[in-house]
N, C-alpha and C positions, 0 to 999 in steps of 0.2 A: 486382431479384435473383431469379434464375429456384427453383424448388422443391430441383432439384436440385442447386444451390449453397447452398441454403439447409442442406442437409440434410448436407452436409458441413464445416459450419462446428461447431464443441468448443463446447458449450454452457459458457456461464458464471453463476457466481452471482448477478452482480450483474442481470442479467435480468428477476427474480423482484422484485428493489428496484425499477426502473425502472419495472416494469409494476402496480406497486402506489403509485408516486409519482404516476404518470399518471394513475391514479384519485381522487389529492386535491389535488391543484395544477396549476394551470394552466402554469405554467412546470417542467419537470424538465430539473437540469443534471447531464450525466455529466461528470465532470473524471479526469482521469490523465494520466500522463507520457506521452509520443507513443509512437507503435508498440504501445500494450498492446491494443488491437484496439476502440477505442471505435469507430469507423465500422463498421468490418466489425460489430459488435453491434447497433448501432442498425439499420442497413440489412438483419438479418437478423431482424429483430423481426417477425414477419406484422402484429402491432397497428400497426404504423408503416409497415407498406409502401404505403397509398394516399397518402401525403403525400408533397410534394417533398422533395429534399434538397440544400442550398444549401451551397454549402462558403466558409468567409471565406479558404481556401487560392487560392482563383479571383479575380486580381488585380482585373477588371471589379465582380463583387457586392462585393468590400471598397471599393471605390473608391465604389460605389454607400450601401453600408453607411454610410460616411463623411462622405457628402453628403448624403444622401436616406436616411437609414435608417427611416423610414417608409413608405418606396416598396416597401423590402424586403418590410415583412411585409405588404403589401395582396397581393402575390403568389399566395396561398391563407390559406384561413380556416386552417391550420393546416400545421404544419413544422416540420421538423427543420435545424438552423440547426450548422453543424460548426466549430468550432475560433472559436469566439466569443471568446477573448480577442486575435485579431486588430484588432479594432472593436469598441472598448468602446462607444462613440456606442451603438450596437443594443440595449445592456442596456438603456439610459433609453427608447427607443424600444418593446422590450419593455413595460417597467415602465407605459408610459402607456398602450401597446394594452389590456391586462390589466385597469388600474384603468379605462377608457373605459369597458368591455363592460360590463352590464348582468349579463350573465349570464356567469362566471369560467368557460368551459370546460375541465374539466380534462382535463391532459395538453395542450394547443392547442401551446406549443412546447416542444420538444425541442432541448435545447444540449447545445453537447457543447465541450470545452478541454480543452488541454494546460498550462495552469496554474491554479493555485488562485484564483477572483476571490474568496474571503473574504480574500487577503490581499497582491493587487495594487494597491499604488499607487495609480495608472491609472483604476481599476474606478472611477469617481462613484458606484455603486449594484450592490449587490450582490442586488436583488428579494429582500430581505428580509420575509414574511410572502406570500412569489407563489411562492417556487420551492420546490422538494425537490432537495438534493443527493448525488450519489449519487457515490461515486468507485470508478472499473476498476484496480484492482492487477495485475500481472503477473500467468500461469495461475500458479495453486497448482500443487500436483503432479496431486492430482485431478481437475481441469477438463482438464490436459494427457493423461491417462487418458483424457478423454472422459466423467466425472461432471462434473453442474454443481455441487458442492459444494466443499466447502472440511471441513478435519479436523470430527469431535465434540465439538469445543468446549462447545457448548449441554449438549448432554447430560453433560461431566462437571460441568456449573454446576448441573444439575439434580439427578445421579444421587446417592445417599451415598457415600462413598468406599472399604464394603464392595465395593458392586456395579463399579470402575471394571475392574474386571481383566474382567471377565465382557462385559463392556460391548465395550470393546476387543479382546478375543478374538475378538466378534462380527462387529466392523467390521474384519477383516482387509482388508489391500491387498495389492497385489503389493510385495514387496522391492525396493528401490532401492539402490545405493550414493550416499550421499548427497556423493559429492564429484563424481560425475557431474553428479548432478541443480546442486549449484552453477553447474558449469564450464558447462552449459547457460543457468540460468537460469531466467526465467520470461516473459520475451518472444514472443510466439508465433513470428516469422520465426524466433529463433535455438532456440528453447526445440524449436518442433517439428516446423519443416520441415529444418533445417541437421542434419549428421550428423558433421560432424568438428571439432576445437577451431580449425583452419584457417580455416575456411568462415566459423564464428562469429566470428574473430578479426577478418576483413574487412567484417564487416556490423557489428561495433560500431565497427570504425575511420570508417563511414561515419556512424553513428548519433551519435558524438561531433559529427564534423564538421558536421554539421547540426546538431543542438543547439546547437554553438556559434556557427555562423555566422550562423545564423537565426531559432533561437525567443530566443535569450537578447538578439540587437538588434532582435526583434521588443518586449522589455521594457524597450528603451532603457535598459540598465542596469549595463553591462561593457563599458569600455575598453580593458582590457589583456586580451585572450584568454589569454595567455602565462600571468600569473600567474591566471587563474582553473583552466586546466588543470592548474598545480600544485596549485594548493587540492581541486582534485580526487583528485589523486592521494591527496595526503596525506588529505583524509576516510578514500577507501577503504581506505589501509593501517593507519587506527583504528577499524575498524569493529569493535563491541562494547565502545568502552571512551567512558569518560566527555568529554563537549565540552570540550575546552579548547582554547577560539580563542587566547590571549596564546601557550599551546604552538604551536598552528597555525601561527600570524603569523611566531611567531619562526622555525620549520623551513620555511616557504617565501618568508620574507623580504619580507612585507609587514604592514603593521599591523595593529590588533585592531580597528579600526573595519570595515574594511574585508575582515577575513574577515568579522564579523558580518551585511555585507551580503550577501555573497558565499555564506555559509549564508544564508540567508535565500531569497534568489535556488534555491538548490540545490533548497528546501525549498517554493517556491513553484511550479517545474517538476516536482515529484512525482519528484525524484530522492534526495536524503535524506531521509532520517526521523528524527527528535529524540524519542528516545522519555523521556518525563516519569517521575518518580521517583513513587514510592508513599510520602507523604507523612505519614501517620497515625500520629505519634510517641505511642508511649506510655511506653517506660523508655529505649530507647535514641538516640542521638543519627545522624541518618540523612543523611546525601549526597543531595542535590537536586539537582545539576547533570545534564542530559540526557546518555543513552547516546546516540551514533552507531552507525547505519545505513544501507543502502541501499535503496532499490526493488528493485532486482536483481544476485542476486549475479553472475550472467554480466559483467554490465555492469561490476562494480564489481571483480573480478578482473581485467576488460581494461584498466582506467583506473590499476590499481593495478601494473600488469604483473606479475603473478603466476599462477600455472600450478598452482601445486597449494596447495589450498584450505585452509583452518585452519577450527579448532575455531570459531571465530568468525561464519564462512560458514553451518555448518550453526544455531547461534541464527539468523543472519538467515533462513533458510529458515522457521525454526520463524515466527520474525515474519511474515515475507510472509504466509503463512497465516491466522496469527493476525488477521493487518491487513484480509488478505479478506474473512474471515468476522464483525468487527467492525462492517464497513460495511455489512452486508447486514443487520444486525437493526433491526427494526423500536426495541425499546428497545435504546440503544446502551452496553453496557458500554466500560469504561477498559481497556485494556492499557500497565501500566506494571512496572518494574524498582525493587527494592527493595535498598540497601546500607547498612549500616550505619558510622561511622566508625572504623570496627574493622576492617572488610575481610568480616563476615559478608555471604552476596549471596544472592541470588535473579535467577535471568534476568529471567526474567515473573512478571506478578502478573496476573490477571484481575481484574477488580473490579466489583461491582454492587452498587445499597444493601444485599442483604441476605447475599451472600456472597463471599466471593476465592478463588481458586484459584492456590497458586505453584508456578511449573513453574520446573525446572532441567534446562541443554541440555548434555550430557558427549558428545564428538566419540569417545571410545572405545567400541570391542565389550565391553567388561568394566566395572561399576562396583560398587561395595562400599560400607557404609552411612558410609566418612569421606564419600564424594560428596555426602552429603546435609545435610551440617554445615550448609550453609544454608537450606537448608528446613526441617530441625526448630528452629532457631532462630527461623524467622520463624511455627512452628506455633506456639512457646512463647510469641510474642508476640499472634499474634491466633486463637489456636486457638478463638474464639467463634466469629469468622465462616470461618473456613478447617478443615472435615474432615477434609485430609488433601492429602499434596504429590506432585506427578509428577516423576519425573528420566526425560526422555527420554535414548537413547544411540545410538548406531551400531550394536550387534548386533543380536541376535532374539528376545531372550528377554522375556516378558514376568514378570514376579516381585515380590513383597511385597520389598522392600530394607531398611526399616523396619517398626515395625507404624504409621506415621504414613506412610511412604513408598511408591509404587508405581515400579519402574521399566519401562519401555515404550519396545518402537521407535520412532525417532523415526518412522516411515512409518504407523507405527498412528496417527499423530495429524494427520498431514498428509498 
């Protein structure tokens, strides 16, 4: 890839992971859902550009892969190895090259998948204690700006919750309307070359169709297309609200075994996200079952055929963020959602041993301190390790809501 391509390519966060993974492991795998630009990043790495690039999309190296996957990596002393969960055979093949050497050089290969091998079937070896895993989420809003960043997070984990207004202030972004930025996405073809919901409407029609036709019986694992594309629908038109596959089963009329595959499947292609409940009972009694989401909300408005966006859309945005910036820390905190069986909630919860932070996502320009009923409730339960709670909104205002409470554009944070 020439300087001048290079230079026009949206820097991303995960970059910054990758090139620090390559420093202490010999194997660094990128995984994410297709299309989110993991080739185009790796191949625009200058650290990685004297090494070949082998793709298991090139039916010859798979077939090679498959037979001879030793022959693969004798190729060069080092390489970037693309869509590896094609040919599982190559992990082991990997894993013996790695333990052979004498000398573990790190960063030697570079993988890159569009499914998860910590929890493929398939996968005999996941190069457990060889690799660093690094996973590409759809551009944040920021990356799509053209910052390799992702929101403030770190620093509101850091800052006291006097300083967040000030903090925030500082980090202004340009204004978005955030049902825009849904109906877009975070895909880079739809996200930031496509200009009209037409355009995009046609490139997810095709992204589906691939997905289904071909990564999903490249997992040998759906027989019926028909009712998987229902189960899809139905995820995305519950998105924000609590898993219930026997509900699922029952509104698109097939069993609960077999949604649970089928999430599973979803979740192993880096298309839903099962976001875990914050757990830490102290008086109250709390809801454990996982919130549904998506990877992308473009994607997940087209699958759900919906045209204008819900309250819902902008939490997942706030998530997609959140989930970016998650996987880029070196120490990785928890992003989880907190309910009580009462109906008190909490969107997100950040979490790390020594502090949380809960954030609350309101889709309106205007909010008032009932908006915050569940965040002072969940101050009043863990106000040791939580200083103080965020409710993000859709207008512009930034202002004290509570004196426990800060409200903030949602754009100030992502």
């Amino acid at each position: 890839m020439s300087p001048a391509n290079r230079s026009s390519i949206l820097p991303r966060a995960a970059q910054a992971a990758i090139e620090r993974a390559c420093r202490l492991a010999p194997v660094v795998v990128l995984l994410g859902a297709r299309q989110t630009g993991k080739t185009t990043l790796v191949r625009s790495m200058p650290s990685l550009a004297d090494r070949p690039y082998l793709t298991l999309d090139d039916f010859d190296l798979r077939a090679q892969a498959e037979q001879e996957p030793e022959a693969v990596l004798e190729r060069a002393p080092a390489m970037v190895l693309d869509e590896v969960q094609r040919a599982p055979a190559l992990l082991l093949a990997i894993k013996r090259a790695v333990d052979a050497s004498r000398k573990r050089t790190p960063g030697r290969f570079v993988l890159t998948g569009s499914a998860n091998l910590l929890m493929m079937q398939n996968v005999a070896d996941t190069l457990a204690g060889r690799a660093v895993y690094v996973t590409l989420w759809p551009f944040t809003r920021r990356e799509r700006l053209g910052k390799a960043g992702t929101g403030p997070w770190s620093e509101l984990l850091t800052a006291p919750f006097a300083k967040w207004r000030e903090m925030l202030d500082a980090d202004a972004g340009p204004r978005e309307d955030w049902r825009a930025v849904a109906r877009a996405g975070g895909l880079p073809v739809p996200a930031h070359e496509l200009k009209t919901d037409d355009d995009r409407a046609v490139w997810f029609s095709g992204y589906v169709q691939t997905y289904l036709e071909r990564d999903l019986q490249n997992l040998r694992a759906v027989q019926d297309l028909a009712d998987f594309r229902r189960l899809m629908r139905a995820a995305c038109l519950r998105i924000g609200g609590l898993l219930n596959q026997t509900e699922i089963g029952r509104d698109v009329g097939i069993s609960q075994p077999q949604v649970h595959r089928f999430m599973n499947l979803l979740e192993v292609s880096y298309q839903a996200v099962r976001l875990p409940a914050y757990a830490a009972n102290r008086t109250r009694r709390l809801i454990k079952a996982p919130k549904l989401y998506w990877s992308d909300t473009g994607l997940a408005m087209f699958l759900a055929g919906e045209t204008e966006p819900r309250g819902a859309h902008l939490e997942n945005l706030v998530l997609a963020d959140l989930l970016a910036w998650r996987d880029v820390q070196a120490r990785r905190p928890e992003v989880l959602y907190w309910r009580t069986a009462t109906g008190l909630e909490v969107d997100f919860v950040i979490e790390t041993p020594k502090r949380v932070v809960p954030i609350e996502v309101k889709s309106s320009t205007r909010v008032n301190p009932a908006d915050a009923k569940g965040l002072e409730a969940f101050l009043d339960e863990y106000g040791g390790l939580a200083s103080g709670g965020l409710l993000l909104h859709g207008g512009t205002e930034t202002f004290p809501l509570t004196k426990r409470v800060l409200a903030a554009p949602w754009w100030r944070l992502c």
